[in-house]
C-alpha positions in Angstrom: 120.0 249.2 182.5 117.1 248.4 181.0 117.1 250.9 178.1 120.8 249.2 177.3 119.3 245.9 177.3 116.9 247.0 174.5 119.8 248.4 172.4 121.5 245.0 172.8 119.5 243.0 170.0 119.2 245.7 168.3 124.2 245.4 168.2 123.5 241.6 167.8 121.7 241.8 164.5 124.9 243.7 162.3 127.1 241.4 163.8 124.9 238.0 163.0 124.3 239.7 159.5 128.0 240.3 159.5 129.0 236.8 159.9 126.3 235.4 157.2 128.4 237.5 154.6 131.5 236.3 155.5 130.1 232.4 155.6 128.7 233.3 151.7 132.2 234.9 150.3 133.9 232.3 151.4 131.7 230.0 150.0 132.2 232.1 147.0 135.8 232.1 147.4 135.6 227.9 147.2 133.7 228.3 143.9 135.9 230.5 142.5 138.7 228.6 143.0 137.0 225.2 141.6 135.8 227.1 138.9 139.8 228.3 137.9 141.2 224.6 138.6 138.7 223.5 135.8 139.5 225.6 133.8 143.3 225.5 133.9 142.9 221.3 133.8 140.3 222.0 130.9 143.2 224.2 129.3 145.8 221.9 129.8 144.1 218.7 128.6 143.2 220.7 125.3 147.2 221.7 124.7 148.1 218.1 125.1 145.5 217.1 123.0 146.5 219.7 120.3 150.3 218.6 120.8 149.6 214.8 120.4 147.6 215.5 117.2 150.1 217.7 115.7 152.4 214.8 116.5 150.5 212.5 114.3 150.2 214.2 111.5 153.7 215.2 111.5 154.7 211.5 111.2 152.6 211.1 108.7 153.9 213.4 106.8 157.6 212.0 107.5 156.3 208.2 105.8 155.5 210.2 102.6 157.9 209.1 100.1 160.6 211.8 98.7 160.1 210.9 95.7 156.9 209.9 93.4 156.4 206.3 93.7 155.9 204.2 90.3 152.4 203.8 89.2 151.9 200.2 89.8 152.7 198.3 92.9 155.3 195.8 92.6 156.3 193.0 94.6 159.1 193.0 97.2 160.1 190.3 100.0 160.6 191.6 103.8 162.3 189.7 106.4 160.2 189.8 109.3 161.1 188.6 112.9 159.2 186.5 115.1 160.1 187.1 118.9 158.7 184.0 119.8 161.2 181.6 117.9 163.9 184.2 117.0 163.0 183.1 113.5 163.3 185.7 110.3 160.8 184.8 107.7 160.3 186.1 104.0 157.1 187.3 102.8 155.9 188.9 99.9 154.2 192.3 99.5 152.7 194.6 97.1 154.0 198.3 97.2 154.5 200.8 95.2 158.3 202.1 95.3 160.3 205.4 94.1 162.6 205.0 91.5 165.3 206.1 93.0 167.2 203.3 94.4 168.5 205.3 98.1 164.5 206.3 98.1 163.7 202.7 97.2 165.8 201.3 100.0 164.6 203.8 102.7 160.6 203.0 101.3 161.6 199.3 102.1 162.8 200.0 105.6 160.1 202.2 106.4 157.2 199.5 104.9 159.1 197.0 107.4 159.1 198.5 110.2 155.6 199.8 109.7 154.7 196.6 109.8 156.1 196.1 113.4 154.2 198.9 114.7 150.5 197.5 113.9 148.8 195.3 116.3 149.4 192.4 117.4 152.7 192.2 114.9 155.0 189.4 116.0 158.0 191.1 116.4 156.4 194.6 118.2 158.3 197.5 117.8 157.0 201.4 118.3 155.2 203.4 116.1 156.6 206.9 114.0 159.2 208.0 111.2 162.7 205.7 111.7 164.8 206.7 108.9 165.8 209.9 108.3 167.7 209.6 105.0 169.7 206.4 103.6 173.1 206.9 101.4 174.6 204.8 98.6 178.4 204.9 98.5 179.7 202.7 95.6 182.9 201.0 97.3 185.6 200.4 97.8 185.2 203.3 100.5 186.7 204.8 103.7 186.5 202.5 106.5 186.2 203.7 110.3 186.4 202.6 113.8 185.9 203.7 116.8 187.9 205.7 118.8 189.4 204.4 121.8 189.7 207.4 123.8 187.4 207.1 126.9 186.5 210.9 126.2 185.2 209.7 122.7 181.8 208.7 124.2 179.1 210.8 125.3 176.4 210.5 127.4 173.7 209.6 125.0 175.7 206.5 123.8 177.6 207.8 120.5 180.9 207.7 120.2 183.2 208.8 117.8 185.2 207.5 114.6 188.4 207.9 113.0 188.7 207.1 109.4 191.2 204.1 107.8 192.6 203.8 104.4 190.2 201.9 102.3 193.1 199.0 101.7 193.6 198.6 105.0 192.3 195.6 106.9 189.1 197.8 108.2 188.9 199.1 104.4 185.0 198.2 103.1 185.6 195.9 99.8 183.0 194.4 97.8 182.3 191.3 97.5 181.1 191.8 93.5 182.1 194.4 90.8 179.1 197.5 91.4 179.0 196.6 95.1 177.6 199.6 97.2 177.3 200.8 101.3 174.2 201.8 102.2 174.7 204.3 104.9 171.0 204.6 107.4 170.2 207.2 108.9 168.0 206.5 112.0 166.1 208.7 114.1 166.8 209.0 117.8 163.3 209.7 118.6 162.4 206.0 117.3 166.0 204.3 118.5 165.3 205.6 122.0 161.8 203.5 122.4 163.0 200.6 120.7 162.5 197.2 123.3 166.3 196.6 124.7 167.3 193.2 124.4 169.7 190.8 122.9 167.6 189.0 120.6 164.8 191.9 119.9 167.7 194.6 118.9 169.2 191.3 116.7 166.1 190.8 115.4 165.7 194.2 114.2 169.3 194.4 112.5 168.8 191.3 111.0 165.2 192.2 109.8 166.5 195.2 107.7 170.0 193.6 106.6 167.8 190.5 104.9 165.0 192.9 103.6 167.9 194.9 101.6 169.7 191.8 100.4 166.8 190.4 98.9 165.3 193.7 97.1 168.6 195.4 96.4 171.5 192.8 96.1 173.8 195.7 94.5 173.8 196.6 98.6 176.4 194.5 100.1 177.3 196.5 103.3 175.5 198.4 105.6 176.6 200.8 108.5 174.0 202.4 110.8 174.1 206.4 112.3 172.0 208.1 114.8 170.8 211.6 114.0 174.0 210.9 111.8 176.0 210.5 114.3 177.7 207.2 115.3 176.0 205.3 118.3 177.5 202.4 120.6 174.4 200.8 120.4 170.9 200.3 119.1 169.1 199.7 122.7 172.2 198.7 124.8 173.2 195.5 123.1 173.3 195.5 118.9 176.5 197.2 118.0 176.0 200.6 115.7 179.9 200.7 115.3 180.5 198.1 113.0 179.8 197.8 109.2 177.1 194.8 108.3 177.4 192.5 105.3 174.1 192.1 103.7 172.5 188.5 103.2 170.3 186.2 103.5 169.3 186.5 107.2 166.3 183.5 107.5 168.9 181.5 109.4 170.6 182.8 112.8 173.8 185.2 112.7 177.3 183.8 112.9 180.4 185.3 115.0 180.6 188.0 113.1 176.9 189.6 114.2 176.7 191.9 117.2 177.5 190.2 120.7 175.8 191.4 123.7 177.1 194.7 124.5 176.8 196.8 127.3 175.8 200.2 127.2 
C-alpha cells in the first residue's frame, strides 16, 4: 500500500500536465478563430471598398460628353425646382456644349440633374449617369399607346405600346414647320432611387421639359423610355406613357400634365 501511494503523484502529474495542454490549445483554438474572422471582415470591407470605387469612376466616365464639347462655354438657362414652393425657376449657366444637337440636349439634362445631386440643392435628387442616350425624330411621327391588355405590364412597371398612324388622333404633330420629338432614354439604375411623390416626380418632368424648351425650341415633344423600354411611371405617380409638349414650365402644369398615378 504504501509503495502504491508513492506511485500516485508520481500518475497525477501527466494527467495535470495533460489538462494544461488542452486549456492552451483551446486557447489557441479561440485565437485562431479571431484571427480568421478579421481577416475575412478585413477581406470583405476591402471588396466593398474596391466595388464602390469602381462605381465612382464608372459614373464618371458615363457624364463625359460623346462628343467634343465647343471650346468656349456658352450660356444656357435650366429650370430648376424648388420642393419647398413647387416653384420652377430659370437660371443661367455657363457650359460648354457638343455640337451635336441630340448630344447638346442630353449634356443639358445631365448638367440639370447634376445639379440636384450636390448638397444642399433645393429640389434633391440622387447622384450618377441618368440618361443613357436621347433621340431626335423630325415629326410628324408614329404615335403609341399603351396597350390595354392586363398581361402587357410587367413587374418592374413597364408596359407595352402599340403603334398608331401618325394622322390619327394619338398621331405626334408639330406645332411649327422643323418641329422635332426628342426621345430620352433614362437609366433604371437612377429612375429606381428617384424620391416617389406627386409633386417631386412633377417637379422633375417639368424641370427637364422647361430646360429643353428654352435651349432647343426646335424640340416641341418629348416621350420618356426606361432602359428603352416604356415605363408606367417615373416613381409611381408621373406618367412615362404619354408624349409631353415642351414649354415654358415656370408656371404650374395644366390638365394635360401627369395625374397621380398609381403604380
Amino acid at each position: 500500500m504504501s509503495q502504491e501511494r508513492r506511485q500516485d503523484p508520481r500518475r497525477a502529474q501527466p494527467l495535470s500536465q495533460h489538462v494544461g495542454i488542452q486549456k492552451i490549445q483551446r486557447r489557441q483554438r479561440i485565437v485562431f478563430w479571431c484571427l480568421m474572422l478579421c481577416i475575412f471582415a478585413m477581406g470583405l470591407l476591402l471588396a466593398v471598398e474596391r466595388h464602390r470605387e469602381r462605381r465612382r469612376i464608372e459614373a464618371l466616365a458615363e457624364q463625359m460628353p460623346i462628343d467634343a464639347p465647343t471650346a468656349v462655354a456658352e450660356t444656357v438657362t435650366l429650370d430648376l425646382a424648388n420642393d419647398q414652393d413647387g416653384s420652377i425657376h430659370p437660371e443661367t449657366r455657363q457650359i460648354a456644349l457638343p455640337l451635336a444637337v441630340n448630344a447638346r440636349a442630353r449634356a443639358l439634362i445631365d448638367h440639370l440633374l447634376a445639379e440636384y445631386a450636390l448638397p444642399g440643392s433645393a429640389h434633391s435628387l440622387p447622384p450618377g449617369p441618368a440618361v443613357a442616350e436621347v433621340f431626335l425624330l423630325p415629326l410628324p411621327v408614329m404615335g403609341y399607346v399603351a396597350d390595354s391588355s392586363s398581361s402587357a405590364t410587367s413587374t418592374a412597371g413597364y408596359r407595352a405600346t402599340m403603334p398608331v398612324p401618325s394622322d390619327g388622333p394619338s398621331g405626334l404633330q408639330p406645332q411649327h414647320p422643323g418641329g422635332e420629338l426628342a426621345v430620352i432614354d433614362l437609366r433604371s439604375s437612377w429612375v429606381n432611387q428617384h424620391p416617389s411623390g406627386v409633386e417631386a416626380e412633377s417637379l422633375t418632368l417639368r424641370s427637364i421639359l422647361g430646360t429643353l424648351h428654352r435651349n432647343l425650341p426646335r424640340i416641341e415633344q418629348v416621350r420618356f423610355l426606361v432602359d428603352g423600354q416604356a415605363r408606367e411611371t417615373l416613381a409611381g405617380h408621373a406618367d412615362l406613357l404619354r408624349t409631353y409638349h415642351v414649354r415654358d414650365t415656370t408656371t404650374q402644369m395644366d390638365s394635360e400634365d401627369p395625374e397621380p398615378k398609381n403604380p
